[in-house]
C-alpha positions as CSV (number, residue, x, y, z in Angstrom):
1,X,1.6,-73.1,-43.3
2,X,-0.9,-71.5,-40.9
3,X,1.4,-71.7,-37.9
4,X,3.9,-70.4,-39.5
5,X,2.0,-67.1,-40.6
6,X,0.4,-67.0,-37.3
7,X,4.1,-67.1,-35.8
8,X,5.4,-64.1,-38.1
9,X,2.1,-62.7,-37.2
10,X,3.1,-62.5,-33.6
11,X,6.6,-61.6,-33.8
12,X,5.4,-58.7,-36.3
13,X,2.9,-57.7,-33.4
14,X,5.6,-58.2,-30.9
15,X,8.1,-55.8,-33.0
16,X,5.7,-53.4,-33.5
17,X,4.7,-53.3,-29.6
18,X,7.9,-53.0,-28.6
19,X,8.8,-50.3,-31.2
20,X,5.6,-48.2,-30.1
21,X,6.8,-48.1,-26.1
22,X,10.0,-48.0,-27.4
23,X,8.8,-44.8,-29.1
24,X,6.6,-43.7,-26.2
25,X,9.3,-44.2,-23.6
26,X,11.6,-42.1,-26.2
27,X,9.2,-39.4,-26.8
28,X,7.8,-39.2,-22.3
29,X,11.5,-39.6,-20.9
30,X,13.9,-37.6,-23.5
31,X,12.5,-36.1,-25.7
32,X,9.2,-34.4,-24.1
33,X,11.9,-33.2,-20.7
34,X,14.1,-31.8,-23.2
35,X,11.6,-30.1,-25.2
36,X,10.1,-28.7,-21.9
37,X,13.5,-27.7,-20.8
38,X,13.7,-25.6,-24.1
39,X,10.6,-23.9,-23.6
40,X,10.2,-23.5,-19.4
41,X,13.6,-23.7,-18.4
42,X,15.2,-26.7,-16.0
43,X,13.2,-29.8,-13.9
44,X,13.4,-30.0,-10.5
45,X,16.1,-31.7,-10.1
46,X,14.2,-33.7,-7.2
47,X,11.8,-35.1,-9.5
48,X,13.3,-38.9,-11.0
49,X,12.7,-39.6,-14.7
50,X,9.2,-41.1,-14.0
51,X,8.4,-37.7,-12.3
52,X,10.0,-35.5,-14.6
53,X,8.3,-37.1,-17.5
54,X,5.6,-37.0,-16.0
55,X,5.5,-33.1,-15.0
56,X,7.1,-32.4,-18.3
57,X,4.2,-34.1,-20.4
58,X,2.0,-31.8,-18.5
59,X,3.7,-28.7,-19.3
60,X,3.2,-29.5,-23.0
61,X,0.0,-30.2,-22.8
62,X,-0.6,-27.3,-21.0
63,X,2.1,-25.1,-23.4
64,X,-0.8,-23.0,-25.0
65,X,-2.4,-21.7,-21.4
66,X,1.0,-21.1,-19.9
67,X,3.0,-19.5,-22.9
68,X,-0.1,-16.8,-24.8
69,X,-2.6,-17.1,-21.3
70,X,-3.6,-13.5,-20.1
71,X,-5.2,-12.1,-17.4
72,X,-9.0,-12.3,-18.5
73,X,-10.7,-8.9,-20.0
74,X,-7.1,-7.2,-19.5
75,X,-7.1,-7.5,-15.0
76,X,-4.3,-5.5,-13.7
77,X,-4.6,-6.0,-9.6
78,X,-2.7,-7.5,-6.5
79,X,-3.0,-11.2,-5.8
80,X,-2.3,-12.0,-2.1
81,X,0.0,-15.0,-0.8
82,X,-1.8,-16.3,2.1
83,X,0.1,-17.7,5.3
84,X,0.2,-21.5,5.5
85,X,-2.1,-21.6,1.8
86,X,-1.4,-24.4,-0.1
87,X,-0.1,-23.6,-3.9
88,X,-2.8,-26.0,-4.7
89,X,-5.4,-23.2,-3.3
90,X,-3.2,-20.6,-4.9
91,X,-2.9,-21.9,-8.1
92,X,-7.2,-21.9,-8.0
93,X,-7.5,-18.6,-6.6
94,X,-5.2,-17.2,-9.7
95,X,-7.9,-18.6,-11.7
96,X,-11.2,-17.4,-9.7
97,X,-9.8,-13.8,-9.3
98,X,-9.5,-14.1,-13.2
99,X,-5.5,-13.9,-13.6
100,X,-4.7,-17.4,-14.9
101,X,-7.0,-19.6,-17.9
102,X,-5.9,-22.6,-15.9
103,X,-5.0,-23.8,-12.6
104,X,-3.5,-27.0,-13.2
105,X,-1.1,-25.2,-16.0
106,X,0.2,-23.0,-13.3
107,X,0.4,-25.6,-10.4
108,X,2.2,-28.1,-13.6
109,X,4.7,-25.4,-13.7
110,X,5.4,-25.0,-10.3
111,X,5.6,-28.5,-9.6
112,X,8.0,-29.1,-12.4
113,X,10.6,-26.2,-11.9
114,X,10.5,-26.7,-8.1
115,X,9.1,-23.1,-7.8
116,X,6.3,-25.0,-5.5
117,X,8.4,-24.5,-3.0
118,X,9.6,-21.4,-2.9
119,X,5.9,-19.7,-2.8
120,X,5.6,-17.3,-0.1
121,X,3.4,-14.9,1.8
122,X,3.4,-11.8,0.3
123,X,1.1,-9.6,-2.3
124,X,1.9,-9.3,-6.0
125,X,1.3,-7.1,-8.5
126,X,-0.1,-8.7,-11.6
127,X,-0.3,-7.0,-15.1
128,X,-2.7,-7.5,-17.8
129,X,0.7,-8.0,-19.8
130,X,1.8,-10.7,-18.0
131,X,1.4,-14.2,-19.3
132,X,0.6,-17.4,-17.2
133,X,4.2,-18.4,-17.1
134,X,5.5,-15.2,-16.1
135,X,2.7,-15.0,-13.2
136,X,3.9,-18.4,-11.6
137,X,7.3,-17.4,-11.7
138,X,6.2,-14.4,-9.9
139,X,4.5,-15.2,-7.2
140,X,7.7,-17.9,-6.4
141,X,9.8,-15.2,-6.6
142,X,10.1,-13.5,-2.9
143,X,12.0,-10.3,-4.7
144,X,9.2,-10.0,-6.7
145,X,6.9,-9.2,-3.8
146,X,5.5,-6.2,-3.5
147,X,6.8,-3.6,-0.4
148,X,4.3,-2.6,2.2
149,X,4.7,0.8,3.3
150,X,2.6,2.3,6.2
151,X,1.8,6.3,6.0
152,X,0.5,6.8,10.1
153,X,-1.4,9.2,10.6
154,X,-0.2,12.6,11.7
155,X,3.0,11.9,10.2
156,X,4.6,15.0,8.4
157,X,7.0,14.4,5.5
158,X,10.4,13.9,6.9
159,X,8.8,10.9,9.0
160,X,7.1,9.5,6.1
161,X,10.7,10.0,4.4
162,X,12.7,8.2,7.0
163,X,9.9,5.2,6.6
164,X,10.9,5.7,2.8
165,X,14.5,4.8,3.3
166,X,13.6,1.8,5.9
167,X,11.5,0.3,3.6
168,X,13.8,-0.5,0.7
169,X,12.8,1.6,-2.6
170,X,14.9,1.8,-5.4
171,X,15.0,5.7,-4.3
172,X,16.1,7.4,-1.1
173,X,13.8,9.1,1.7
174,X,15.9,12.6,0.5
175,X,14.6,12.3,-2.8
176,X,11.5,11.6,-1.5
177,X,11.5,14.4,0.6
178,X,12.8,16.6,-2.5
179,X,10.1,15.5,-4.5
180,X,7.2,16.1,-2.1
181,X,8.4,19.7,-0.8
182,X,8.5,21.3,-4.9
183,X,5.4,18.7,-6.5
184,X,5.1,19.0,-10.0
185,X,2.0,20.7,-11.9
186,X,0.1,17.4,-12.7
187,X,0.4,16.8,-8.6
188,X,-0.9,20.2,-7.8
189,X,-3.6,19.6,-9.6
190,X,-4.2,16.3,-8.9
191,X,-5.3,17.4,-5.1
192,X,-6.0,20.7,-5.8
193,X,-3.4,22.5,-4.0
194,X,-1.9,26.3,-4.5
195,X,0.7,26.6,-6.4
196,X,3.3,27.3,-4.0
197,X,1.7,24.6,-1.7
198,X,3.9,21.6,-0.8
199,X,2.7,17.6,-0.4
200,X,2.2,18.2,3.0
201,X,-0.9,16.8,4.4
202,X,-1.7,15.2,1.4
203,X,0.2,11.9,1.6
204,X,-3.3,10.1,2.9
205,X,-2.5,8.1,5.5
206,X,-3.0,4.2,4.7
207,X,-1.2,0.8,4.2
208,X,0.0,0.8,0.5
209,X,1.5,-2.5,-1.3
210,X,3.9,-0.9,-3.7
211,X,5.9,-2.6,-6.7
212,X,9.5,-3.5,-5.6
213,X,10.8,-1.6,-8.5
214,X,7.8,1.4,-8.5
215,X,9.2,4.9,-8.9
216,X,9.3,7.7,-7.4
217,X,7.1,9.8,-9.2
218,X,4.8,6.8,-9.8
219,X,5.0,5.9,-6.0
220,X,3.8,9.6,-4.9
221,X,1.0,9.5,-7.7
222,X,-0.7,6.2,-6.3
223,X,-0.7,8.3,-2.6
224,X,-2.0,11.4,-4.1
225,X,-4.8,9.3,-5.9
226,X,-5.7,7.8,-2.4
227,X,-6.3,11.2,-1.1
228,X,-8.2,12.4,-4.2
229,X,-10.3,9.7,-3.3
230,X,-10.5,10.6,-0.4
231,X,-11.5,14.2,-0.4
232,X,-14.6,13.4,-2.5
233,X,-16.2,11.7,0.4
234,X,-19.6,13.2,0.3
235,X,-18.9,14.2,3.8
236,X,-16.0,16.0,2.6
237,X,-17.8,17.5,-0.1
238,X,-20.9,18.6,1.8
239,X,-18.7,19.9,4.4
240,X,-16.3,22.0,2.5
241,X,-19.9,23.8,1.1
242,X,-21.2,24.5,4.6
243,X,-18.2,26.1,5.9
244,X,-17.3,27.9,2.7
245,X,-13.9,26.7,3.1
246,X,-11.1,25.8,0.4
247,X,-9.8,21.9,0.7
248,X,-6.5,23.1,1.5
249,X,-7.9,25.4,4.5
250,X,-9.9,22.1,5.5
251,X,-6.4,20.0,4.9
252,X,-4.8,22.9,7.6
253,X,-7.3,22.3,10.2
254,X,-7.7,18.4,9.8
255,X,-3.9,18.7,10.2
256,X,-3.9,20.2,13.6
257,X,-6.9,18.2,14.8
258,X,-5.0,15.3,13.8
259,X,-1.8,15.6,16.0
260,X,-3.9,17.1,18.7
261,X,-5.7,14.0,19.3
262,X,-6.2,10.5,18.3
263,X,-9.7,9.5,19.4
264,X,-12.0,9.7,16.2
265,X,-14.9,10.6,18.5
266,X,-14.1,13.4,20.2
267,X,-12.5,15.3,16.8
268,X,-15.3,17.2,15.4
269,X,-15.9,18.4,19.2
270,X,-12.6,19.8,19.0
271,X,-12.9,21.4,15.5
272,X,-15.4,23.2,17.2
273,X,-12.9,24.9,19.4
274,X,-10.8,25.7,16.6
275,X,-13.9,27.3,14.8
276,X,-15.2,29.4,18.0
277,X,-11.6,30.5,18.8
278,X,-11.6,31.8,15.0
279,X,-14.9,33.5,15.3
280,X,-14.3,35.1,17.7
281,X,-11.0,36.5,16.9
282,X,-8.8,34.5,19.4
283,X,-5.7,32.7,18.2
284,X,-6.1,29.0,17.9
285,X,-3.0,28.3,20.1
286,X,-2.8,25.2,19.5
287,X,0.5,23.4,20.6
288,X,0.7,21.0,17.5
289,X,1.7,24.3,15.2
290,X,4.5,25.2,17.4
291,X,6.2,21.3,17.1
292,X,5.7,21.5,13.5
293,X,7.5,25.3,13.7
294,X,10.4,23.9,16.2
295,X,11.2,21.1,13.7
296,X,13.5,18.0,14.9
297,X,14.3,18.1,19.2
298,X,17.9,16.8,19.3
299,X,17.3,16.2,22.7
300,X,14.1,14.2,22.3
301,X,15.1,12.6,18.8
302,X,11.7,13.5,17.8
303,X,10.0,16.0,15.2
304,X,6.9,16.8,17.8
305,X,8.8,18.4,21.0
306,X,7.0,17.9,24.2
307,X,6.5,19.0,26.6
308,X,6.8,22.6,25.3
309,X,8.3,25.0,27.8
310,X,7.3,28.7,27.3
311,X,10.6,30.0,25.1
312,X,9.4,27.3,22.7
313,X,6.3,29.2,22.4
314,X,8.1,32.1,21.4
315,X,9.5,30.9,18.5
316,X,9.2,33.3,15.4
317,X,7.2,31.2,12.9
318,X,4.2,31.5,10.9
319,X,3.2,28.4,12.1
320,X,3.3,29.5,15.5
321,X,-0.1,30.2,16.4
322,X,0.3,31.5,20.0
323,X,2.0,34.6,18.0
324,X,0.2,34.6,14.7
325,X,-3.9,34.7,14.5
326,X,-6.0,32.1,11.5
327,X,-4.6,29.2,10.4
328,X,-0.9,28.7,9.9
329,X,0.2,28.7,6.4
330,X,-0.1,24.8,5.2
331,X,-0.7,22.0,7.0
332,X,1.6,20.5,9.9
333,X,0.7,16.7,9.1
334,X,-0.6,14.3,7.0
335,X,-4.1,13.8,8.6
336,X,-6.5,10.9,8.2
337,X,-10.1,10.8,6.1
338,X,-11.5,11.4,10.1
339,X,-9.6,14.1,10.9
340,X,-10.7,15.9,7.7
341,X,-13.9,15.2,8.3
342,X,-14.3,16.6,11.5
343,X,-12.6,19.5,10.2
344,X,-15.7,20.3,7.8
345,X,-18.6,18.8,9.7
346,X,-17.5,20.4,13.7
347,X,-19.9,19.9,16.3
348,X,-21.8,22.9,17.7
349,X,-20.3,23.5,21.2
350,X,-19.8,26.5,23.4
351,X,-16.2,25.1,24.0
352,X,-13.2,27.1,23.4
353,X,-10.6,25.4,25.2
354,X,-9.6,21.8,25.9
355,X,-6.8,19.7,27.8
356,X,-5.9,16.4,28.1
357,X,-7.6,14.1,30.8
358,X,-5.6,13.6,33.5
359,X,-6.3,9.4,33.3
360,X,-3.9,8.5,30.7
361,X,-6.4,7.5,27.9
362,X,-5.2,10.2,25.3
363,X,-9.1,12.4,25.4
364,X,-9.7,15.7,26.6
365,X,-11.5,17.5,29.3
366,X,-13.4,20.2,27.1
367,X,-14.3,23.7,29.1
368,X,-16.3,27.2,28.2
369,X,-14.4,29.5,30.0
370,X,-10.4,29.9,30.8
371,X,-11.1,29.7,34.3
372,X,-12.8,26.5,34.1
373,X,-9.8,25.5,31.6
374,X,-7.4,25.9,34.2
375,X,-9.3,24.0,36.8
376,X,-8.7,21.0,34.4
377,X,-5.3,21.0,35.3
378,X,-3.7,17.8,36.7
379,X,-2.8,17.7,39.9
């Protein structure tokens, strides 16, 4: 009588058993994969059932973080894809730089969906709206990558266009162009320009990492906050007060400094030319404004002709300064935070001309007297 319940005991145990990992292997190989499928698309289709079950258990568990996680306290910003980083290091970073609630939910994802392999270098824009889910799939997805655009300094628009149209925005370097040459209002404003004044020398010079699918209007609003930035550099500020000069007259002058040379340390010695020649009522002839008054050299297939040969000096422009005394009308380029700085905080010098060295570096000799200027000349 006691075997016998013992026996039935067993077998009852043994049922049982069998029924829970018949259960658990139920629930871990079809039914949790399935469910997962539902809710984060596909498996790998790499992984084998152990794998998959695996991965597709830990996306469940992890359904919560993935599906309602936020950046934390709202963070908008760019997350950067490092070369050679491992989506192990990624998938922490996301959480340090406070874009993820959990790592292991976004590397579970990425392992799952195969998306771990298709992580690239690149920078990403990330928005507070985004959830965890949407954030992995992101950052494997190299159209979602961000476009880095260059503005060099001394540009002037129809260069910064053409870089426009090489770059791959959803708009055109014409429209571009169109856009920056009649701003609206709100841009005006924004930088403090005239009202008849045009974006040029206000697209600040700088790397930018723009949203694949960015607008126009959006795009030329992130450059014209750069510069607003910019121009309240207390150097700026402090500047534009000594000299009793307008930003826009200090954006002219930066402008011309700019494509006359590129060596930072030798720019507010030659603003001082610029402000001796004005003072004492001598035209600024300055080569730079007579490019920007020529326009595009067929022959050269450049904007900036050179050398200049003396019918181009004659060119009938308000921009030509050999003809036309003060500052030309609006900037010529786009000039950098240096440049503009030079252009409010000149040295004092007794210079009022300058030519470049003869040695190839890209500086100038700097000279008192005209005399003395041409002496400078190369051989």
């Amino acid at each position: 009588m006691s075997r016998n319940y013992q026996g039935t005991g067993f077998k009852n145990f043994l049922i049982t058993l069998i029924l829970i990992l018949g259960a658990a292997l139920l629930f871990g190989v079809v039914w949790a994969p399935a469910r997962a499928k539902n809710l984060f698309g596909p498996a790998d289709p790499s992984l084998n059932i152990l794998q998959r079950s695996r991965s597709a258990l830990a996306l469940l568990s992890a359904k919560e973080e993935l599906l309602n996680g936020r950046p934390l306290s709202g963070k908008s910003g760019k997350f950067t894809v490092a070369e050679d980083e491992s989506v192990r290091s990624i998938c922490l970073r996301l959480k340090t730089e406070g874009y993820v609630p959990s790592a292991e939910a976004v590397c579970a994802f990425l392992t799952y969906s195969g998306l771990d392999r298709m992580v690239q270098t690149g920078t990403f824009t990330i928005k507070q709206q985004y959830n965890t889910l949407e954030i992995a799939r992101r950052i494997a997805d190299p159209n979602a990558r961000d476009i880095a655009f260059l503005v060099f300094a001394g540009w002037r628009l129809e260069e910064v266009a053409a870089a426009v149209d090489s770059a791959g925005f959803t708009f055109s370097g014409q429209e571009f162009l169109g856009h920056a040459l009649q701003p609206t209002a709100e841009e005006r404003a924004l930088v403090n320009i005239p009202g008849n004044a045009t974006l040029e020398g206000y697209i600040f010079p700088d790397a930018y990492s723009f949203e694949p699918d960015i607008t126009l209007e959006n795009m030329v609003s992130v450059i014209l906050e750069r510069f607003s930035a910019a121009s309240r550099d207390s150097r700026v500020q402090e500047g534009l007060s000594r000299q009793n000069l307008s930003l826009h007259q200090a954006v002219i002058l930066a402008s011309i400094i700019e494509r006359e040379t590129r060596a930072d340390e030798e720019k507010a010695l030659m603003a001082s030319v610029f402000y001796n020649r004005l003072e004492a009522g001598m035209r600024l002839e300055t080569d730079p404004t007579v490019q920007y008054a020529l326009g595009y050299d067929q022959v050269g297939k450049t904007w900036w002709k050179s050398p200049l040969y003396l019918d181009d000096l004659a060119v009938n422009s308000p921009y030509n300064t050999y003809q036309n005394s003060g500052l030309p009308p609006s900037p010529i380029s786009n000039p950098a935070l240096a440049s503009l700085i030079a252009a409010v905080q000149p040295k004092e010098s007794p210079y009022f001309f300058f030519r470049a060295r003869c040695d190839g570096s890209g500086t100038h000799v700097f000279s008192i007297t005209f005399e003395e200027h041409l002496n400078n000349a190369c051989p």
